[in-house]
N, C-alpha and C positions, 0 to 999 in steps of 0.2 A: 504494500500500500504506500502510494508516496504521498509527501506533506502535505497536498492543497486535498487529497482529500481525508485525509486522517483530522485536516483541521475543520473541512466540511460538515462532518458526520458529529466532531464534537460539537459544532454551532447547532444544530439540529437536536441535538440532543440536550442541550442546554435550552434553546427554546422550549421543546417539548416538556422540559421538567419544570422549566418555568409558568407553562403552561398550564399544566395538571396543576401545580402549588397554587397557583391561584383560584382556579376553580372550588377547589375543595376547602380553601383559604374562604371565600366565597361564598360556600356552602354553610361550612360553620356560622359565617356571618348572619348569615341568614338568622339561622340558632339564637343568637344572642341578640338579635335585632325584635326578634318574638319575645323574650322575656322584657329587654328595654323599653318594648310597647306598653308591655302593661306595668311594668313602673311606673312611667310617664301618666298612663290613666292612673294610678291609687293616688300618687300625687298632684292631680290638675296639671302635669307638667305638658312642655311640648316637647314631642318626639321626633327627630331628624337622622331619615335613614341615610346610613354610607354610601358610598361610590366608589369606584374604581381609585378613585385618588382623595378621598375626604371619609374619616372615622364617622361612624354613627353617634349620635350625641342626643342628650338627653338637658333642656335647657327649664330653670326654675327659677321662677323672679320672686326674689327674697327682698322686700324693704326698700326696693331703689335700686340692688344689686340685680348679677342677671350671671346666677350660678349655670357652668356647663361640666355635667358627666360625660364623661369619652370611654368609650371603647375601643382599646387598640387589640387587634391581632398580633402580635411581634413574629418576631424570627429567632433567630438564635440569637443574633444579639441583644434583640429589645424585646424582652418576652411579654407574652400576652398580659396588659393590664386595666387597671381602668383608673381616671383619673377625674376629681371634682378641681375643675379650674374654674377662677374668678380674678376679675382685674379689681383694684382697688384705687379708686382715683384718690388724691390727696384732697382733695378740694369736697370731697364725701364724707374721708375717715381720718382730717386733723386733731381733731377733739381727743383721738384715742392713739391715734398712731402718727410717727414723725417718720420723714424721710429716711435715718436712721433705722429702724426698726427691721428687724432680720428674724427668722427663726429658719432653724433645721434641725429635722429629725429624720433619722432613720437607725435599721437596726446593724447589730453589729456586724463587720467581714472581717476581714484582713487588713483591707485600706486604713479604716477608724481606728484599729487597737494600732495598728502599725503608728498615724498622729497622734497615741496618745504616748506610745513609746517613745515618740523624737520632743514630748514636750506638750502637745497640743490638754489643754483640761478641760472638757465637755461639762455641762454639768450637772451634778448629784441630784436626785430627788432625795433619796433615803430610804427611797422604795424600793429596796433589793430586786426582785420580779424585774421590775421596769428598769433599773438602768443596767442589770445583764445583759437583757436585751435589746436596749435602743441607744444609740449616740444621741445627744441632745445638746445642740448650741444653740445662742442667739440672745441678744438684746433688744431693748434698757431691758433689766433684770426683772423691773414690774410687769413689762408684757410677757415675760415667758412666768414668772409666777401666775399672771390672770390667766395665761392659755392652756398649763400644763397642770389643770388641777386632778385630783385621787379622782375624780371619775375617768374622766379621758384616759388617762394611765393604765385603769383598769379594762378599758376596752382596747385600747392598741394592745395591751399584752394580749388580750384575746383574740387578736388578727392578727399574733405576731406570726404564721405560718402563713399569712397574705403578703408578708415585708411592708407593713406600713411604713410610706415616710413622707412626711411635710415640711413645705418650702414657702417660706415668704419672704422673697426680694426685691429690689429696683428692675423694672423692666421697660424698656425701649425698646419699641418696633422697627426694627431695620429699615423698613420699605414704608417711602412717603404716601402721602395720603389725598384725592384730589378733592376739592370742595368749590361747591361754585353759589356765589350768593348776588347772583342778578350781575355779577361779572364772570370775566373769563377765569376759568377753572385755573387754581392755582394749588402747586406741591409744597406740602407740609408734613412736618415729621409731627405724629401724636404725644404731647409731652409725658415725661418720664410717670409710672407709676409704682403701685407694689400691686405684685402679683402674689397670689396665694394658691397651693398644687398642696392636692393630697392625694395621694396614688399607691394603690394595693395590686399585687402580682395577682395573674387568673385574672379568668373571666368567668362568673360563675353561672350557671345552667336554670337556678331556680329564681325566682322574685325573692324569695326570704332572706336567702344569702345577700341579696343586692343590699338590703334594708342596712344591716350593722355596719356596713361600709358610708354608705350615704350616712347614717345619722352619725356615725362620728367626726364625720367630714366638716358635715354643717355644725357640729354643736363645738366642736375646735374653731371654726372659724365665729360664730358665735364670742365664743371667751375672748378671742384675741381681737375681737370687736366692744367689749365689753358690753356686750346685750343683757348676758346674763346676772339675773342678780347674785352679785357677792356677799357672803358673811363678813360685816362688819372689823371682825377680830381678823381674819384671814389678810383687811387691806390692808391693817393698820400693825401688822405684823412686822420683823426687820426684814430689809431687803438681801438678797443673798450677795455672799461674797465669796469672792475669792473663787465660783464656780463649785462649791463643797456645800454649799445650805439645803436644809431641807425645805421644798416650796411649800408646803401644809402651812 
């Protein structure tokens, strides 16, 4: 066999594989796109099915916010998961949140204990269970004591076989934006915001599974909103230091 068609047959058969992956990639979707529907019904929500190039998503208008559930399929390297994302404009959530304001969590690998071996110190709840399990940074120290209360705790540890992990950062849209107001359309970039991601591995099969996912989502995002009513003694509590306090 000589090269042009040795290389033939692998292009062919590359296509074909890539072919089949998708269809049954497809097929699953389908799968998950039937249980996302009726989530979207128990919740009033609206349901937005996938495409060939756009995840299926699940969109919930919370208070002024405009919460989206995504269902990704992955591969091997981005495994299948699902994610509640929401933008946070400053100009919505200054009262509670500053520019500043960061949180991340996720559970432990190699990477995490490797940063705490060079030095890096995540910090302690006190709650054995939970910080085995999960890497926790982030400030001012008040927002992660109001986000990261014994309930939430208690439900991440309980999704800790989903790899719970949340993100709240500065985010800026690469690609400008056109707007036209009785003039010529004109490019602008959408000013910086925080972004908030909370995303669990799997895609799961039934409605009930979906439910502890979604509500710790919102109800973390909630805390670090300050929605929820706090215990008096819990705010006026000391603030933690040094990354070692217990947040109770």
């Amino acid at each position: 066999m000589d090269l042009l068609t040795l290389c033939t047959c692998c292009f062919f058969s590359t296509v074909i594989i890539f072919i089949v992956a998708m269809i049954l990639g497809q097929k699953r979707m389908r799968q998950v796109e039937v249980v996302m529907r009726q989530l979207a019904e128990r919740h009033s929500a609206q349901f937005t099915p996938g495409t060939l190039i756009f995840n299926p998503y699940i969109t919930f208008e919370d208070r002024g916010l405009s919460l989206r559930l995504i269902s990704a399929l992955g591969g091997r390297d981005d495994p299948s998961h699902t994610e509640l994302l929401v933008s946070l404009p400053f100009e919505k959530v200054s009262a509670v949140l500053s520019p500043q304001s960061r949180l991340r969590l996720r559970t432990h690998n190699f990477a995490t204990r490797l940063t705490i071996t060079l030095g890096a110190k995540p910090i302690l709840t006190g709650d054995q269970a939970f910080d085995s399990a999960f890497d926790l940074r982030g400030a001012p120290d008040v927002l992660v004591k109001r986000a990261i209360t014994p309930e939430i705790r208690h439900q991440l540890v309980s999704l800790k076989e989903n790899r719970p992990s949340v993100r709240l950062y500065r985010h800026r849209s690469l690609l400008p934006i056109r707007t036209r107001n009785g003039e010529p359309a004109l490019l602008h970039w959408e000013p910086v915001t925080l972004q908030y991601s909370f995303c669990t591995g799997g895609l799961p099969a039934d409605v009930a599974d979906w439910e502890p996912r979604l509500q710790t989502g919102r109800q973390l995002l909630n805390n670090i909103l300050g929605r929820n009513t706090m215990d008096e003694s819990v705010q006026e509590s000391s603030p933690i230091n040094d990354h070692h306090d217990i947040l109770e």
